[in-house]
Each structure stands twice: as C-alpha cells, then as structure tokens.
N, C-alpha and C positions, 0 to 999 in steps of 0.2 A: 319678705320680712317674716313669714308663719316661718318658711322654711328657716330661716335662723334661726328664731328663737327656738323652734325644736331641737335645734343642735346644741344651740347652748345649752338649755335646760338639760343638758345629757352630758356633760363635761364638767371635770374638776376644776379649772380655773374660773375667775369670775371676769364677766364682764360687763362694761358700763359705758354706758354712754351719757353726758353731758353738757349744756351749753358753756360755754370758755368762761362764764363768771360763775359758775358753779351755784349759777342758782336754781336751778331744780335737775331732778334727776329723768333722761329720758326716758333710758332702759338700765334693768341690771338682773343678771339670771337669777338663778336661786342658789349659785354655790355662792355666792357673795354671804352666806350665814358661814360655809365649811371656813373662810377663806378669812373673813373679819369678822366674825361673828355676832354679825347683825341680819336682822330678816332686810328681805327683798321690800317687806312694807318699809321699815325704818329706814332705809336706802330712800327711799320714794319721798319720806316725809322729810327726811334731810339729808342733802344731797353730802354732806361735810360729816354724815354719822360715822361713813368709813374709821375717821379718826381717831371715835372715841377710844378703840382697845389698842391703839400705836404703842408700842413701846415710850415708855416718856425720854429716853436718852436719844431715841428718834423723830419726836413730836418736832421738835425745833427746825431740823433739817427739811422737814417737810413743809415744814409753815414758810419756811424763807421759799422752798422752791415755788408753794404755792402762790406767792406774791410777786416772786419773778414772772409768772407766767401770767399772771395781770396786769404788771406794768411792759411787758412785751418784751422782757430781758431774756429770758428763757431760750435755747435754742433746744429744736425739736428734731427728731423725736426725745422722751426723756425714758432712761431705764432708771430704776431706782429699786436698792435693795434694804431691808427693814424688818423690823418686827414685831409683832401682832403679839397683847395678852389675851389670846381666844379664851371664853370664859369657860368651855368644857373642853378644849385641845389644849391646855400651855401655852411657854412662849412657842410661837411659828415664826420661821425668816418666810417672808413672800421677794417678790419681785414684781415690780409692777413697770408696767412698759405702754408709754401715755405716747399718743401721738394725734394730731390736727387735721380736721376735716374744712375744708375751705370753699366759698360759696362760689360763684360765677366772677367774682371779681377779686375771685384769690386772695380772699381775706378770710382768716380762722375766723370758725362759728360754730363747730362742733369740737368737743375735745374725746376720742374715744380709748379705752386702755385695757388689755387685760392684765391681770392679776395672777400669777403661780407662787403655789406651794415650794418651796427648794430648801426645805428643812433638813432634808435627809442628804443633801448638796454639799448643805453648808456643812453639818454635821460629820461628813466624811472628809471634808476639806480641813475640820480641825484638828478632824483624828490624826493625819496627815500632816499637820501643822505641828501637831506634837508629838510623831512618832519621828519627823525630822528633824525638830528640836531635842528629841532622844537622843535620836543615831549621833549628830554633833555632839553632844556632851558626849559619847560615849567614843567617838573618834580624837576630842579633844584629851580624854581621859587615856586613850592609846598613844597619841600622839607624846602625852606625860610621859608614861611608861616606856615607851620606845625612848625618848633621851633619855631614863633613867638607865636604862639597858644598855644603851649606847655608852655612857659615860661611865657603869659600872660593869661593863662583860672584863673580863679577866685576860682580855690579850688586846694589844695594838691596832685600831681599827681606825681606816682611812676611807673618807669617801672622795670619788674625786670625779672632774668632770672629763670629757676628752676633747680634744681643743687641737685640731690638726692631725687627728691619732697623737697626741701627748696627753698625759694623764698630768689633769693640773689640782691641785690639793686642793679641797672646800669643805672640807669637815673633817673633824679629825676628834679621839675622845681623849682624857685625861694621860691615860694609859702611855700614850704617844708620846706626849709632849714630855712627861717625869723619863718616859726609856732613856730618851733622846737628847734630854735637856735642852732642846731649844726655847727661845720664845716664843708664843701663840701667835705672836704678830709676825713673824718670820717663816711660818709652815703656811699659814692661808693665801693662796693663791700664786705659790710657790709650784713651779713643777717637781712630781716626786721624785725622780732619778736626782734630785739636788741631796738627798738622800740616802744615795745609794752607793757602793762601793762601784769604781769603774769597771769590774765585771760584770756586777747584778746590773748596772746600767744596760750591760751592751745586750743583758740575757732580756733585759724588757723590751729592750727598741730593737730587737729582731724577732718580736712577736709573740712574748710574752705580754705588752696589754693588748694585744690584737687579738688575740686569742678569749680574753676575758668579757673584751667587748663584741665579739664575734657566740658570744651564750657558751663558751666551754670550760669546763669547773677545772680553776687553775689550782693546783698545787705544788707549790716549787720550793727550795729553799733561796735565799734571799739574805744577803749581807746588808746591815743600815752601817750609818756612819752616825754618832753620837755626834753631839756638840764640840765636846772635846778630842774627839778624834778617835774614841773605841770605837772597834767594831761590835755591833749586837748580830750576834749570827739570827735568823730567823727563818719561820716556817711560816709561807707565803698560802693563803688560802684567799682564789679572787672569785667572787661573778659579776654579775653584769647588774648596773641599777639603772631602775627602769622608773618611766612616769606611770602617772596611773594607767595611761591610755596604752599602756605597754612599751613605748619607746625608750631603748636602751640609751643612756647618755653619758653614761660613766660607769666606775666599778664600786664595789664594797671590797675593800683592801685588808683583811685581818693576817696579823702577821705574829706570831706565837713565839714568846723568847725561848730560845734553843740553849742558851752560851754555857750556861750554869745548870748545873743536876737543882741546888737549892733555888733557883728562878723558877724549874720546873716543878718543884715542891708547893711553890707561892701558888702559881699558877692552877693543879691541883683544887687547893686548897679553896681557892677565888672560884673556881670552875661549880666545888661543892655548894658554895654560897650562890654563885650564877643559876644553876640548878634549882636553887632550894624556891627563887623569883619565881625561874619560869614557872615550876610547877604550882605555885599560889595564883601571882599577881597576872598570871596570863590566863590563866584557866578560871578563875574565878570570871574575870568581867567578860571571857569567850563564851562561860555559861548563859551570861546576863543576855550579850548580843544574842544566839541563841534562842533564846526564850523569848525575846524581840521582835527577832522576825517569825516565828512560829505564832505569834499574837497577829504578827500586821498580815501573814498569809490569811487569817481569818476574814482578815478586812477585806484585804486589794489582794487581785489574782493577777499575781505580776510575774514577769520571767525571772527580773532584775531581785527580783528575794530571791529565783531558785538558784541563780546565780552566786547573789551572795550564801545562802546557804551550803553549796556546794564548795565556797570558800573557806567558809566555818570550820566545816567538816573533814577540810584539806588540810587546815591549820592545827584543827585537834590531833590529826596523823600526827603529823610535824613534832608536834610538842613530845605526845608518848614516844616516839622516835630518838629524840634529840635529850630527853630522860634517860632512855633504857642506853642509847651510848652513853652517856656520859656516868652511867653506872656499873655497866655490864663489867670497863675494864680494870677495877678495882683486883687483885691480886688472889686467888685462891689459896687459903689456907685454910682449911678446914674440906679435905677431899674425902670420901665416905664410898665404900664400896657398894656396888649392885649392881644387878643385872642388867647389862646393856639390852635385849632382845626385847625384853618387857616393856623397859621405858620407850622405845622407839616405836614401837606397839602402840602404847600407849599416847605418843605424838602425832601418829598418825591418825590418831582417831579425834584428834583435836581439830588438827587443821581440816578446811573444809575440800574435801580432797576430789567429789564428783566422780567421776566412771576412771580415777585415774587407780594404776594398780602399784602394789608396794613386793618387793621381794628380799625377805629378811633372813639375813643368813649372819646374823650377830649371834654365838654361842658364849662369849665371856664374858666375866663381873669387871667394871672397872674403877677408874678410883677418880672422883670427883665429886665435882659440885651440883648435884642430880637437879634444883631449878634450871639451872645456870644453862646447864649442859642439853636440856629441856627445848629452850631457846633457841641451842643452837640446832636441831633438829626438824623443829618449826619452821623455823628461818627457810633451810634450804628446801625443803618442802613444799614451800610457799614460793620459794621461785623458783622450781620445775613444773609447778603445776601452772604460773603466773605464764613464764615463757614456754613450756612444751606443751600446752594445752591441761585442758581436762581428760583427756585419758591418753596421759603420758605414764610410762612404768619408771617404777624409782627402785632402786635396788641400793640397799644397805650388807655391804659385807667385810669383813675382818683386813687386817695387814700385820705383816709380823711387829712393826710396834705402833698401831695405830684403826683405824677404819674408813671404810671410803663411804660415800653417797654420789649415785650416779642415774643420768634419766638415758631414755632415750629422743630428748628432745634436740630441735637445732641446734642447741652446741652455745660455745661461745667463742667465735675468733680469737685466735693468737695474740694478734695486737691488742685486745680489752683484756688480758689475765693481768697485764700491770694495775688497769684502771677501777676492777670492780669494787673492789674492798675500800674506795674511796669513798669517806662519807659523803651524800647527796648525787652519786653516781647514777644515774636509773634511764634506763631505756623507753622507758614505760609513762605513758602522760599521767596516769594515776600512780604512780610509784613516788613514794619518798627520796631513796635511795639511799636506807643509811639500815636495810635487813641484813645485806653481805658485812657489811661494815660492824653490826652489831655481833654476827658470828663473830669474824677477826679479831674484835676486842674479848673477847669471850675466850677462844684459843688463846690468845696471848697471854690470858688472866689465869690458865692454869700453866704457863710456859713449854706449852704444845705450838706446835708448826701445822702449817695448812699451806695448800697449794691446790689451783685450779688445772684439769688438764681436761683433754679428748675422754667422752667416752668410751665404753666398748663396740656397744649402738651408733657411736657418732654426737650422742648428747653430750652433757658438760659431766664433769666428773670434781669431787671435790675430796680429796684426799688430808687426814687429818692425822702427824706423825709424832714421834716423842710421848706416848700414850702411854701411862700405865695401869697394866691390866692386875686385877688381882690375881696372888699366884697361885695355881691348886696344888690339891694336895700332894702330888708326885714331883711338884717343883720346887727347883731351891732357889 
C-alpha cells in the first residue's frame, strides 16, 4: 500500500477508493484538487464533494448513474465523460473510469476509479469537429458551383455511365437539351449513339468510347441528330469520370457547336462570360480552402492535408491555365515592332532555367504582340527544360519568314506532333497540359503557322512561319 500511494501521489490523474454506498472515503491522492478541485481533506470529509464543481448540465446524468449503482442496475465497469468548474482551472472535461472490487463471496464492497484530464482531447476533437463541418459546407458550396458550371459552361456537356462498353446518358446540362430539342425525359438513360448520325455511331463503337474510358484525351469531330432531324456538326472533347476513389466509370462528353460561324460567335462570347466564373467564383473559395487547410496543418499533422494541399495547388495550375487559353486566342491587332534578340534574352531570364544553356542567334525586329509573344517563348522554354532536363541547350535562330526554337533534348515521336498542341495533352504527372496549346492559340492569334519537327541534336524543334519581320532600311 506505501508503495502505491507513493505512485499516486506522483501522477496527474486522481484516484479514489470507496465503499459501494459512498459513505466514506478510503483513499484519494492529492491530484483529486488538480482534477475537481477539492482538497484530499474535503475528499475525506465527504466522499460526494467530488460533485460539488460538476458541470450543472452534467450533475443529472451522474446523479442517475449514481443511484443506478445502488440499486444494482448499473453494469460495470462504468466510463463516464464530463465536466468540472475547477475554481482556478476553468471548465475541464475529465473521464472517469469506476470499476468493482468484490469480497470472497463475489459480491461488490469496494468501488475503485481513476479520474483523467482529456481537455485538450476533447478540445482537439472539436476543432476537428468543426474544421469538418467547414470542409462540408465548403464542398457543399463547390458542389453549388460545379452545377452552376455545369448548367452554365458554353458548350454541350454529357455525363454518362458505361454499361457493357456502351456509354449510357445520366446527366446532361441545359445546353444539350435547347441544341437538340429533345425532352429531358427522353435523353436520361438513353444510350448516346441514339444521338448520333449512323457514321459518328460506327466511329464511337469501334473505339472511340473505349478509348475515352481507357484515360486517353478524346478529340474528334462528331455529328448529333436534332430532334427534328438536323444535323448539329460537332467538336467532340471526352475523358474519363472517375469516383473519388479514382475509378473510371464513365466519360465527360463536351461537344462544341461547329455548324454556324455565328454559333461559334455565341459560343465565344458565353466562353468570355464562362471565364469571367471561373476566374472569380472558383478562386475565390480555392483561396478560402486554402487558408483552411494551412490553419488545420497547424492543428493535425496529417498526410491527407498534404495531400489535399497538393490538390489545391494542382487546381490553381488548372485555372491560370484554362484562363490564359481561353484568352491568349483572341485576334492580334495591334502588332508593334522590336527586337526579337532582346525579348528572348529577356524570357530566358524569366523562366527558371538551372544549368541549362541558351543559344541566340535572333538578329531582326518583328512585328507583334511583344506580351503575347512573351508567352510564347516561355512556354517552349519551360518544356525543353521540363522534358530535356536541366542542362538541355535551347537554340533560338531566324528563317526566311519566321524563327525556330530547338533543344537538344529526346525529341518528341512522330506520332505525338499531331497530339501535343491539344489542350490537357501532357506527358508529365505534374503537367497541365495546355503550355503547347497556349503557344498555338498565341500563333494562331497573330495568323502565324507553327509546326513541330526533329531537331538538329535529335531534340524537338518548333518552327514558327508567316512572320513578319520589320523591314530595314535597304528593304523594300
């Protein structure tokens, strides 16, 4: 018994020992002051003092259990969680954990219990409590957003599920249904080749949605069939939709009206206002999450933030990405002459380039959009250094009507010069895939041509023609 009590007497829990009617106290250390803040005397002189500092929204619960446990209803051991107005600590949640000591004839005669502190338990268990009630509202509030987006993006968008390898319709947005004129109740659960003209059929079921659900970025063109019987020519853009847990189970089917110059006016136009969303109503509340989990990192030292964080941050790409295209191809008029050698100079020292080398042999002024043109210089920049390493050589030099950029990194196969300039194209686990893509809108927007070929080295080479250069002075 010395040897106990010496241990107790050296421990922040309290403990106590009593007879089953709680009429005197046998033992109780001395944290029973840190714990309920009463002395070890007032323990002694009433075994029931514990009570006095109980929370009063708790007194009750503890009164019933105590009377359970005198008429024998009670089943043992008991845990019980609560809280203490400690008169110089605050409220405390404790825990208390009662269990029955039993004499020779196995009948209770002793009730013994310790008592812990789990303030800072509880305390972390709310924070948690409400930084998950956060995230929901804040998933909720995406969830919003995402049907607003859905029901207001600017082109024809089908989700659907796959059902045999056949792509069967389950969501579909506004957009769809005014193209096509059918009824809402007639597309849902409809398969999509019901759809489709009997060519775009035969092009789907010989592995154009196999391909989409197989993870490869579909782009195709794609005839529908209206209600009434027109055709809507269309621009097929598919991937693959996934559950959270990653499993592919369908496509996102966006389909771009073609048929009309003044559709593609609308569209355009809808695309400007699509834009104007994302860059608000998506970035604002991306900030918020954000600031969220850099708060609950403070708290909890978890993977599943660095995780989500990493998604954050993947999502921010995405948006600056899918901005700068949908800007970049807006039409050059206003081109301004300068020195090509400078500006490319001056690109290079932007991106972050590491031990790789540049060889610049730009001597003319030219005529453009010097931001614009900016970008596009960065861009390839960023993927020679991205795919031929950090000390890959990039060489910048003239063509009688235009100029090249060329590494000497691995190259890029034959078969990818159709596919890179596709927006979300990317080789790369960290890549967007819409840098090559932002050039080509870029070329196109001063109505310049561009073509991928072999380099000199064997790297890639990207050649950019129809250029006009300023003309000196000996020129006519």
């Amino acid at each position: 018994r010395e040897r106990f009590e010496r241990f107790a007497g050296n421990v922040q829990d309290a403990f106590f020992l009593l007879p089953t009617d709680y009429s005197e106290t046998k033992y109780v250390n001395p944290a029973v002051e840190t714990i309920y803040g009463i002395t070890p005397e007032e323990a002694y002189d009433d075994p029931t003092a514990w009570l006095r500092h109980v929370h009063t929204d708790d007194k009750d619960e503890l009164l019933k259990n105590l009377e359970a446990q005198q008429d024998g209803t009670v089943e043992w051991p008991i845990e019980q969680e609560f809280r203490v107005n400690h008169p110089n600590r605050g409220v405390r949640w404790v825990q208390a954990r009662l269990d029955v000591i039993t004499n020779e004839n196995g009948d209770p005669f002793r009730i013994t219990g310790v008592t812990t502190d789990i303030t800072r338990r509880i305390e972390r268990k709310q924070q948690l409590e409400q930084q998950t009630e956060e995230l929901e509202h804040l998933a909720n509030k995406y969830e919003s957003q995402y049907r607003t987006l859905f029901e207001e993006a600017p082109v024809m968008t089908v989700l659907t599920r796959s059902e045999d390898d056949r792509p069967i319709t389950e969501d579909y947005n506004s957009q769809f249904v005014e193209t096509l004129g059918y009824d809402a109740d007639a597309i849902t659960g409809s398969e999509l080749t019901e759809f489709y003209t009997p060519e775009s059929e035969e092009e789907l079921q010989s592995g154009g949605y196999s391909r989409s659900i197989n993870g490869e970025f579909t782009r195709e063109k794609r005839d529908l069939v209206a209600n009434d019987g027109e055709v809507v020519e269309a621009l097929l853009r598919s991937v693959p939709r996934r559950t959270a847990d990653g499993e592919i189970i369908g496509t996102v089917a966006m389909y771009i009206d073609i048929t009309e110059r003044e559709s593609v006016k609308r569209t355009n136009k809808r695309l400007e206002e699509f834009t104007s969303v994302v860059s608000h109503d998506l970035r604002n509340p991306l900030q918020v999450a954000t600031g969220g989990i850099e708060m609950a990192s403070i708290e909890c030292d978890s993977d599943y933030l660095d995780e989500a964080e990493k998604g954050l941050n993947r999502m921010e790409t995405l948006i600056d990405d899918l901005l700068m295209l949908a800007r970049e191809g807006k039409e050059v008029t206003d081109a301004q002459p300068f020195d090509l050698a400078t500006m490319i100079n001056g690109c290079w020292e932007t991106v972050d380039t590491g031990q790789a080398a540049l060889f610049n042999n730009a001597e003319r002024s030219i005529l453009a959009d010097k931001s614009r043109l900016k970008q596009v210089f960065e861009n390839l920049f960023r993927n020679s250094i991205e795919h031929g390493g950090s000390d890959v050589t990039v060489t910048v030099g003239e063509l009688d009507d235009g100029f090249y950029i060329e590494d000497d990194g691995p190259g890029i196969s034959s078969e990818e010069y159709d596919d890179i300039f596709e927006a979300g194209y990317s080789k790369s686990a960290d890549g967007t895939g819409f840098g090559l893509s932002i050039v080509e809108e870029i070329i196109a927007a001063h109505d310049w041509q561009i073509r991928v070929t072999g380099g000199s080295d064997g790297g890639a080479r990207f050649e950019v023609m129809d250029v006009e250069f300023e003309k000196s002075s000996g020129e006519v």
